[in-house]
C-alpha positions as CSV (number, residue, x, y, z in Angstrom):
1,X,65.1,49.2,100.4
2,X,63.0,51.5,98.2
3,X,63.0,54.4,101.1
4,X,67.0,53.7,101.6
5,X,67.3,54.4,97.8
6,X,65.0,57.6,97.7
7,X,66.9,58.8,101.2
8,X,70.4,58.2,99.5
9,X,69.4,60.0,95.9
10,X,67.7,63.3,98.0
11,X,70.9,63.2,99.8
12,X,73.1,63.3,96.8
13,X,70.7,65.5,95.0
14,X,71.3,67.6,98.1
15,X,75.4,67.3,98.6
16,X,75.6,68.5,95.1
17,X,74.0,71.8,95.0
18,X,75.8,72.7,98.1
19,X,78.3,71.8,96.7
20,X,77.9,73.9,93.7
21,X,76.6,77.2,95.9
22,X,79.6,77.0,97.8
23,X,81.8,76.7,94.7
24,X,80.4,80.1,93.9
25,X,80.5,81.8,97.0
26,X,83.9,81.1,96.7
27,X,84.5,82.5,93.2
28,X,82.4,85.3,94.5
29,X,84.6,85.9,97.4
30,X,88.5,85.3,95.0
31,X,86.9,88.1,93.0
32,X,86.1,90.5,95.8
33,X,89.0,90.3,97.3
34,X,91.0,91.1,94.8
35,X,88.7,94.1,93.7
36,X,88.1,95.4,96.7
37,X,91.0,95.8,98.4
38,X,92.4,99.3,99.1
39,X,95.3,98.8,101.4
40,X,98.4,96.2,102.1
41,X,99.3,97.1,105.3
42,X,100.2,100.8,105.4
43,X,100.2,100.9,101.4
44,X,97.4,101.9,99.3
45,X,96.4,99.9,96.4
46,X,94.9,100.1,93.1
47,X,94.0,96.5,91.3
48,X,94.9,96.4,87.8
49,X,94.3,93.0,86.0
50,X,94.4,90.4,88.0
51,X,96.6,89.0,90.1
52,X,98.3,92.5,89.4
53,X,98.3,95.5,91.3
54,X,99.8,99.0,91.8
55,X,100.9,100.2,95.2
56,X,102.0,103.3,96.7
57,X,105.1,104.0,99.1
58,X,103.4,105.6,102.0
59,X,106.6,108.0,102.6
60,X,107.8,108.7,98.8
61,X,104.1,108.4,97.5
62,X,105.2,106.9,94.5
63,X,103.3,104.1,92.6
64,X,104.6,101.1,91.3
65,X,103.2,97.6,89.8
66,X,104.1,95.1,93.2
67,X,104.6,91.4,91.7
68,X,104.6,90.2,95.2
69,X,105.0,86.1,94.8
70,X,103.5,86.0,91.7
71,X,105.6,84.2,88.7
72,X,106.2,86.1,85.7
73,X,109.1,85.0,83.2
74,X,110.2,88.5,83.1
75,X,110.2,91.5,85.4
76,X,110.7,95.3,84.9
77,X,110.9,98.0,88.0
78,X,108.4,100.1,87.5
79,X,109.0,103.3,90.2
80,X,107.2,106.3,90.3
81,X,104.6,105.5,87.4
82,X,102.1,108.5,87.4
83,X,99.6,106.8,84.7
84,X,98.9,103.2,83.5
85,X,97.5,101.6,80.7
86,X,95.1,98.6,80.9
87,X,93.5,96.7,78.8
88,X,92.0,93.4,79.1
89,X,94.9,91.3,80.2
90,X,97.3,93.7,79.1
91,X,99.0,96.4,81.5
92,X,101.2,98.6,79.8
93,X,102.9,102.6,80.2
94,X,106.2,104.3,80.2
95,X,109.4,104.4,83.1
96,X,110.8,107.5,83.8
97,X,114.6,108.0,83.3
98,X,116.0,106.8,86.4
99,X,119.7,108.3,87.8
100,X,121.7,104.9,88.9
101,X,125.3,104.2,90.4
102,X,126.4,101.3,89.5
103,X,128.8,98.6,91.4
104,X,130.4,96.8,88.5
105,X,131.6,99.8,86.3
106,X,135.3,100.7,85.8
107,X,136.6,104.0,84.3
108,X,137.1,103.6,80.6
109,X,135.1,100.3,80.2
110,X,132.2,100.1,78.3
111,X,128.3,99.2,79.4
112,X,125.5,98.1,78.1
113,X,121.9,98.2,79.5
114,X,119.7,95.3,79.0
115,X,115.4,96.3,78.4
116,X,114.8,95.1,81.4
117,X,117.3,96.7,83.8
118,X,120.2,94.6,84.3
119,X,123.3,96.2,83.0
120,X,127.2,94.8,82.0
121,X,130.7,96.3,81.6
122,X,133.4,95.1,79.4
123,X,137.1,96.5,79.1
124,X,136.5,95.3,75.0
125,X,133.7,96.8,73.4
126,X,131.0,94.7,71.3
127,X,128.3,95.5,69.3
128,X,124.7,95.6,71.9
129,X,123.0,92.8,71.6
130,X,118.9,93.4,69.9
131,X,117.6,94.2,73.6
132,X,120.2,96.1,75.0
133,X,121.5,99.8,74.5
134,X,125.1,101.1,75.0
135,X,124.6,103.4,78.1
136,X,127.7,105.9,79.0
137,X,128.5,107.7,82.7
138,X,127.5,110.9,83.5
139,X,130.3,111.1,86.2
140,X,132.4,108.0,85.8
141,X,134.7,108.6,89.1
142,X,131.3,108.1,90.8
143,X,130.2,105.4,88.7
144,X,126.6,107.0,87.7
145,X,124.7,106.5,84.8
146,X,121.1,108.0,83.8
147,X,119.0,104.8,82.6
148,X,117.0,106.4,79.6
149,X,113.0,105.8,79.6
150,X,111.5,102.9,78.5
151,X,108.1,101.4,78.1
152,X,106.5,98.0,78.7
153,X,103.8,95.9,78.2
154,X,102.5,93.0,81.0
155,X,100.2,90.1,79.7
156,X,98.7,88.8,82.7
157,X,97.4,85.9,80.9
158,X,100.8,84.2,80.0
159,X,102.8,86.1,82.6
160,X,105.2,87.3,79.9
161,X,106.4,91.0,79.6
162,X,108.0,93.0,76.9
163,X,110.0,95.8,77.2
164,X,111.1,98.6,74.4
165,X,113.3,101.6,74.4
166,X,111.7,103.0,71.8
167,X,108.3,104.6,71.4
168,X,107.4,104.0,68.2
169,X,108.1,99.8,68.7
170,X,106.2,100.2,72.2
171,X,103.3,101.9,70.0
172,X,103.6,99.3,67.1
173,X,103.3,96.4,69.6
174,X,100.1,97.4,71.0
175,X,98.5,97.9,67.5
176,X,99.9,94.6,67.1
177,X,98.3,92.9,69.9
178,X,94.9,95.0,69.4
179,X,95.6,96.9,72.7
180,X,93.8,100.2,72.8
181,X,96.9,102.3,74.2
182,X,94.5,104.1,76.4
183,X,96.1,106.0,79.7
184,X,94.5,106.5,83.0
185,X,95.9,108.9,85.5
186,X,96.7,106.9,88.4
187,X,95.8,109.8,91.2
188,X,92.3,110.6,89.8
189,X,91.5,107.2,89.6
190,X,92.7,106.1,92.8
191,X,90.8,108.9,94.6
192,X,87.7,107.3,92.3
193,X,88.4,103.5,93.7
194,X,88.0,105.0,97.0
195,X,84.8,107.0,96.7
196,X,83.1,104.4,94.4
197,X,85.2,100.8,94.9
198,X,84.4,100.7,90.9
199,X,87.2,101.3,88.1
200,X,86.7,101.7,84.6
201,X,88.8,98.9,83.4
202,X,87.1,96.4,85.8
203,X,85.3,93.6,83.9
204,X,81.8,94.2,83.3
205,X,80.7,90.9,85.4
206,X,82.9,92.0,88.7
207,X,81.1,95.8,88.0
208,X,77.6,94.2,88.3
209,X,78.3,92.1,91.7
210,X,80.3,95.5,93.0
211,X,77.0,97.4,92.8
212,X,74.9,95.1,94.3
């Protein structure tokens, strides 16, 4: 009975620190593979914070954050982004004004832009609601409109995401939030990733098993 007990205790003993090496191994792995992965399919990738990531159009060459399935409460296009900020949990930097033709505008009416890129018409004009600018055709027989630049800021720890059209909120936000506002130009470190696998903005513990 005595030699069951000891067999069944060494056994346990045993079971659990399996258990717990491969536990890590697979932490290990979850980390890798989002750090060092360079392509999806034909596009190149950049990690950001995770589960984020910026990819680039193979024909355009443009890069832009890919959300992929991931659930965020709010989402904001983000084309053609030639420098991103990140910090922490935070991913943040400006849109470029973007050229748009638009399907629901009619001549005379009057539209509004919401911060994060839906727009409305109304033949009676109201006042813009706090996130949304009055935006006005630049050829109204063909319906186009120049959406002005904006900037943004993505917490990847509550999946939230604020948008601004003006700078100087954008810049009071991140002081705000104790965000460095620190840029990275997304060629010269993407060229980096490849040579090295390491980014600056990595976390010091995914650094240290990179290098091993």
């Amino acid at each position: 009975m005595k030699s069951l007990k000891r067999t069944f205790t060494l056994w346990l003993i045993l079971a659990t620190f399996s258990s717990c090496i491969f536990d890590k191994k697979t932490e290990d792995k979850e980390i890798e593979s989002f750090y060092t992965t360079k392509n999806f399919g034909q596009f190149p990738v950049l990690p950001l914070s995770k589960p984020l990531k910026l990819h680039q159009d193979d024909q355009s060459k443009e890069w832009k954050i890919e959300y992929l399935k991931h659930s965020f409460k709010q989402r904001i296009p983000t084309q053609n982004l030639k420098s991103i900020g990140i910090d922490k949990t935070y991913i943040y930097g400006k849109i470029d004004k973007k050229t748009h033709k638009s399907n629901i505008y009619s001549k005379g009416e009057f539209t509004f832009l919401h911060k994060f890129n839906s727009m409305s018409s109304t033949p009676n004009y109201r006042e813009p609601t706090k996130d949304e600018i009055q935006i006005y055709p630049t050829d109204s027989i063909n319906k186009t409109f120049v959406f002005p630049e904006r900037w943004f800021v993505i917490n990847v720890a509550d999946s939230t995401t604020e948008a601004f059209f003006s700078k100087k909120k954008y810049e009071d936000y991140l002081k705000e939030k104790g965000i460095s506002g620190k840029m990275y130009d997304i060629n010269k470190y993407h060229k980096q990733y490849k040579e090295t696998g390491i980014l600056p903005w990595f976390p010091d513990s995914v650094k240290v098993k990179l290098k091993k």
